[in-house]
C-alpha positions as CSV (number, residue, x, y, z in Angstrom):
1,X,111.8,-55.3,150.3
2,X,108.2,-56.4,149.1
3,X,106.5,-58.7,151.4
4,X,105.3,-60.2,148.0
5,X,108.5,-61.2,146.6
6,X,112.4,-61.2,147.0
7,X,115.4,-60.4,144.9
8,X,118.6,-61.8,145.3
9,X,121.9,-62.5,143.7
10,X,124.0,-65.6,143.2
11,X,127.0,-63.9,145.1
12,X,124.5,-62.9,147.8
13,X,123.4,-66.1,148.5
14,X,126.6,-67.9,148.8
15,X,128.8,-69.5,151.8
16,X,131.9,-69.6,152.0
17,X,133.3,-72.8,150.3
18,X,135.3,-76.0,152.3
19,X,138.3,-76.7,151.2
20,X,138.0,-78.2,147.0
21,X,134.1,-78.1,147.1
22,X,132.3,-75.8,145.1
23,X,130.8,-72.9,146.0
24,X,127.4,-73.6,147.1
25,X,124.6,-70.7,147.0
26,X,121.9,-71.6,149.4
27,X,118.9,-70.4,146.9
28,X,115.9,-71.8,149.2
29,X,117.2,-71.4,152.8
30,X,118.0,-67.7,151.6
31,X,115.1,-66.8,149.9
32,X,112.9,-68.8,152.2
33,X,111.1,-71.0,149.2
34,X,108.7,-73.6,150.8
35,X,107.2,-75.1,148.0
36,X,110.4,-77.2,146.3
37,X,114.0,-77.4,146.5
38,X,116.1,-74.9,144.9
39,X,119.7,-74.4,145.3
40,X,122.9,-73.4,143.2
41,X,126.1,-74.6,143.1
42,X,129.7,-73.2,141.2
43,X,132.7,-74.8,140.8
44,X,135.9,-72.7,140.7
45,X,138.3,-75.1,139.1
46,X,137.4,-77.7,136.3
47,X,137.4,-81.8,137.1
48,X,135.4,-80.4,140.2
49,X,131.7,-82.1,140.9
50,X,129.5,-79.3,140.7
51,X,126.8,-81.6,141.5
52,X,128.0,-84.5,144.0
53,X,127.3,-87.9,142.8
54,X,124.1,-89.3,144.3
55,X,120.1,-90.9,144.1
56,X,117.3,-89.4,145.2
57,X,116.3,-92.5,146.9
58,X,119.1,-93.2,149.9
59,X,121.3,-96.2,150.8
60,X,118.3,-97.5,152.9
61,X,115.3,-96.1,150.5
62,X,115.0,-93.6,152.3
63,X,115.9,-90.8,150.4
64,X,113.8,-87.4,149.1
65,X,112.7,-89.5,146.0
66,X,112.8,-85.8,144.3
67,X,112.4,-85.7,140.8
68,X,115.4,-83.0,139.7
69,X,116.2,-80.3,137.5
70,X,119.6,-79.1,136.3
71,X,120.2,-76.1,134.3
72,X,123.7,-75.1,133.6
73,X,123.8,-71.0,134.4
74,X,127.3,-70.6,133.4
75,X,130.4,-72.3,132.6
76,X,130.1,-75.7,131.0
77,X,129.5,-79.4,132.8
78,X,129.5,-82.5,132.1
79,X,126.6,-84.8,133.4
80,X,126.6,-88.4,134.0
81,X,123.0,-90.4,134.6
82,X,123.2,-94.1,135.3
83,X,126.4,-94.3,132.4
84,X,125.3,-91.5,130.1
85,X,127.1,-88.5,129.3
86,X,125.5,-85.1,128.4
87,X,127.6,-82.0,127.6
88,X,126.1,-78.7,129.4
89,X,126.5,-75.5,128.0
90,X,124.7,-72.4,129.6
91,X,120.9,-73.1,129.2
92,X,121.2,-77.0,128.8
93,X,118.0,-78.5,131.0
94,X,118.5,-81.7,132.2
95,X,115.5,-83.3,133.6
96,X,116.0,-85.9,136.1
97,X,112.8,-87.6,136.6
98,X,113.7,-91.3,138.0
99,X,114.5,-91.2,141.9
100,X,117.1,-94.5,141.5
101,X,118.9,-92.7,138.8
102,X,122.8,-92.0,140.1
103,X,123.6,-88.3,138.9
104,X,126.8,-86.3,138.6
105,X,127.8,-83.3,137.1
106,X,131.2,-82.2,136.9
107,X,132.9,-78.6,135.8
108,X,134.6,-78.7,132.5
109,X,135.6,-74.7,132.6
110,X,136.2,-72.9,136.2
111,X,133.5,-70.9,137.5
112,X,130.6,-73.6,136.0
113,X,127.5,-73.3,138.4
114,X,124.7,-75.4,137.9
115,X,121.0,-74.7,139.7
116,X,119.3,-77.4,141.0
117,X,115.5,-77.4,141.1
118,X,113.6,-80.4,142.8
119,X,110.5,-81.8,144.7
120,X,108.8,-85.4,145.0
121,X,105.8,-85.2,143.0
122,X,102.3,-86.3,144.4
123,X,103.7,-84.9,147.9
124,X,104.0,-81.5,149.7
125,X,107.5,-80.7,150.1
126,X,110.1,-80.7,153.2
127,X,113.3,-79.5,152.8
128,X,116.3,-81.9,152.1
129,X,117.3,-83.4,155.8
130,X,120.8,-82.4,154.6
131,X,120.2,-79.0,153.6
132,X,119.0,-78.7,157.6
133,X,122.8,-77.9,158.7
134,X,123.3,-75.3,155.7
135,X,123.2,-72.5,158.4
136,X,126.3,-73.8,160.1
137,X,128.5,-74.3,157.2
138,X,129.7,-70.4,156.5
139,X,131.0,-71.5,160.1
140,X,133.2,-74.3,159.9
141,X,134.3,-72.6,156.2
142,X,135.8,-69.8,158.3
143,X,137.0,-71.8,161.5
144,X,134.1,-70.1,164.0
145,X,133.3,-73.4,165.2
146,X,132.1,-72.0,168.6
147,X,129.0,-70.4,166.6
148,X,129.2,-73.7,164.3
149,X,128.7,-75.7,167.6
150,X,125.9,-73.4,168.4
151,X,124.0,-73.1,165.5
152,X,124.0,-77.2,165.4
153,X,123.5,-77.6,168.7
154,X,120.0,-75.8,168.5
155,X,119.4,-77.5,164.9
156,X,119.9,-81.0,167.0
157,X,117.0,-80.2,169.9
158,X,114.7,-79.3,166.8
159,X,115.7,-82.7,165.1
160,X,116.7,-84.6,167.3
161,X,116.9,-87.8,164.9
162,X,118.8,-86.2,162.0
163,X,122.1,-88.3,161.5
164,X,123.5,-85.2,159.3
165,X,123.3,-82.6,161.9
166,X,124.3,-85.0,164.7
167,X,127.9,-85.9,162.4
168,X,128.2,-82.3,161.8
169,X,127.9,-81.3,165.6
170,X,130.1,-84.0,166.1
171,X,133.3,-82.1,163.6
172,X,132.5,-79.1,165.4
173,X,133.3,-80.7,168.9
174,X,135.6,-82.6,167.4
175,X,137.2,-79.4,166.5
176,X,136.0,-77.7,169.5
177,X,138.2,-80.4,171.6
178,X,135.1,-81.9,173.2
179,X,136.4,-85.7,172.5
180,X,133.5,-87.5,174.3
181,X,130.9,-85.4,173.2
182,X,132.3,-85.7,169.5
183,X,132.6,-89.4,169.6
184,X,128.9,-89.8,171.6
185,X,127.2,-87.9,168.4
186,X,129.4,-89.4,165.6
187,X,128.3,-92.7,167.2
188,X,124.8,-92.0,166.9
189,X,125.0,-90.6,163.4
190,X,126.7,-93.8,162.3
191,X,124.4,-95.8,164.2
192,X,121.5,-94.3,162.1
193,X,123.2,-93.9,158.9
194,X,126.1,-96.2,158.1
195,X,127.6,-93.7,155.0
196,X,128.7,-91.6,157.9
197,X,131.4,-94.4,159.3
198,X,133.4,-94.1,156.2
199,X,132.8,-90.3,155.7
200,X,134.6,-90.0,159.1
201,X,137.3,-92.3,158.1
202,X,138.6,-89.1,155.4
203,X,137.5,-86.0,157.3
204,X,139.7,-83.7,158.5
205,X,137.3,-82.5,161.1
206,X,138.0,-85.2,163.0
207,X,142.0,-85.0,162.9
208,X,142.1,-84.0,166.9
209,X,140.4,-87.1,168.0
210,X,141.8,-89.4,165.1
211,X,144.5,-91.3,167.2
212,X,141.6,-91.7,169.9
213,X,141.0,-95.4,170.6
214,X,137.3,-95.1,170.4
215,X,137.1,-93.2,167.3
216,X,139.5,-95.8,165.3
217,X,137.0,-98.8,166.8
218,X,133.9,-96.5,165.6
219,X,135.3,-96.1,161.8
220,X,137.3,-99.0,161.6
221,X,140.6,-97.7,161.3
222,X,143.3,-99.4,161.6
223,X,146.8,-98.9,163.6
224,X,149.1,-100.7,161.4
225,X,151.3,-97.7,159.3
């Protein structure tokens, strides 16, 4: 392949989905595309978000503060920003421009996939801090949580700070049967970023260490039936 450009298909650049998520197709991370955010995702059922509800700003203002770009590829999906409703058919643009605006987008016909192109303006970009654990993902999607483990574990000395990678590390030794370590990192993660207390609460990742004293005093669950 040219050193001055790359080819690649949706199917090529896909991982293998998590149980009732949508397929996502790592456009940047494969391609290796430094200069905004790009990635794909495609939703095999309808009802499905094809594009999770969120902000670009974060629960402590701390988000990417990208300004977004949506463009329905196939399928049909219909988006929601802060209350309104647009109907996507293929080649609807929806421009996001306001960081504080809550998005969604969800699949009205199976196999909808939506591409996602964003970047904060006025700034040179960095990737996503959640797309950092993207390589481990194919991983836990086909139970190789050994090579999930490692693949986090390297991603964790390079960022060392980054709640996302430590909760994920923490499902893969949760999974891996490595209680304390699990519990030591999903401690941290919640510590940094409190959204993660409450994702652990419904995550099946953490089912082996779920009746675990520490992890029910960590996410606040509760022994009564």
């Amino acid at each position: 392949m040219s050193e001055r450009y790359k080819v690649a298909s949706l199917t090529e650049m896909q991982i293998p989905p998590l149980p009732g998520q949508p397929t996502w197709s790592v456009v940047r991370h494969h391609l290796g595309v430094g200069a905004f955010g790009i990635n794909a995702w495609t939703a095999d059922e309808p009802g499905m978000e094809v594009i999770q509800e969120h902000d670009e700003v974060g629960e402590a203002g701390d988000g990417e503060r990208h300004e977004e770009v949506y463009v329905v590829l196939s399928g049909r999906a219909t988006f929601t920003v802060d209350g309104d409703e647009i109907e996507g058919l293929p080649g609807t643009f929806v421009f996001v421009q306001d960081p504080n605006a809550r998005r969604k987008a969800v699949a009205a016909e199976p196999g909808t996939t939506v591409l996602a192109v964003g970047a904060q303006r006025g700034k040179a970009f960095e990737p996503s801090r959640w797309e950092r654990s993207a390589p481990a993902f194919a991983y836990f999607a086909t139970g190789d949580y050994d090579k999930a483990h490692e693949v986090l574990a390297g991603l964790h000395e390079e960022f060392p700070d980054d709640a996302g990678i430590l909760y994920n590390l923490a499902c893969a030794e949760s999974m891996l049967g490595r209680t304390d370590d699990a519990l030591a990192h999903l401690g941290t993660a919640v510590g940094k970023r409190e959204r993660f207390r409450a994702a652990a609460q419904g995550d099946s990742d953490f089912d082996p260490v779920r009746e675990d004293a520490r992890f029910k005093e960590l996410v606040g669950a509760s022994d009564a039936p």
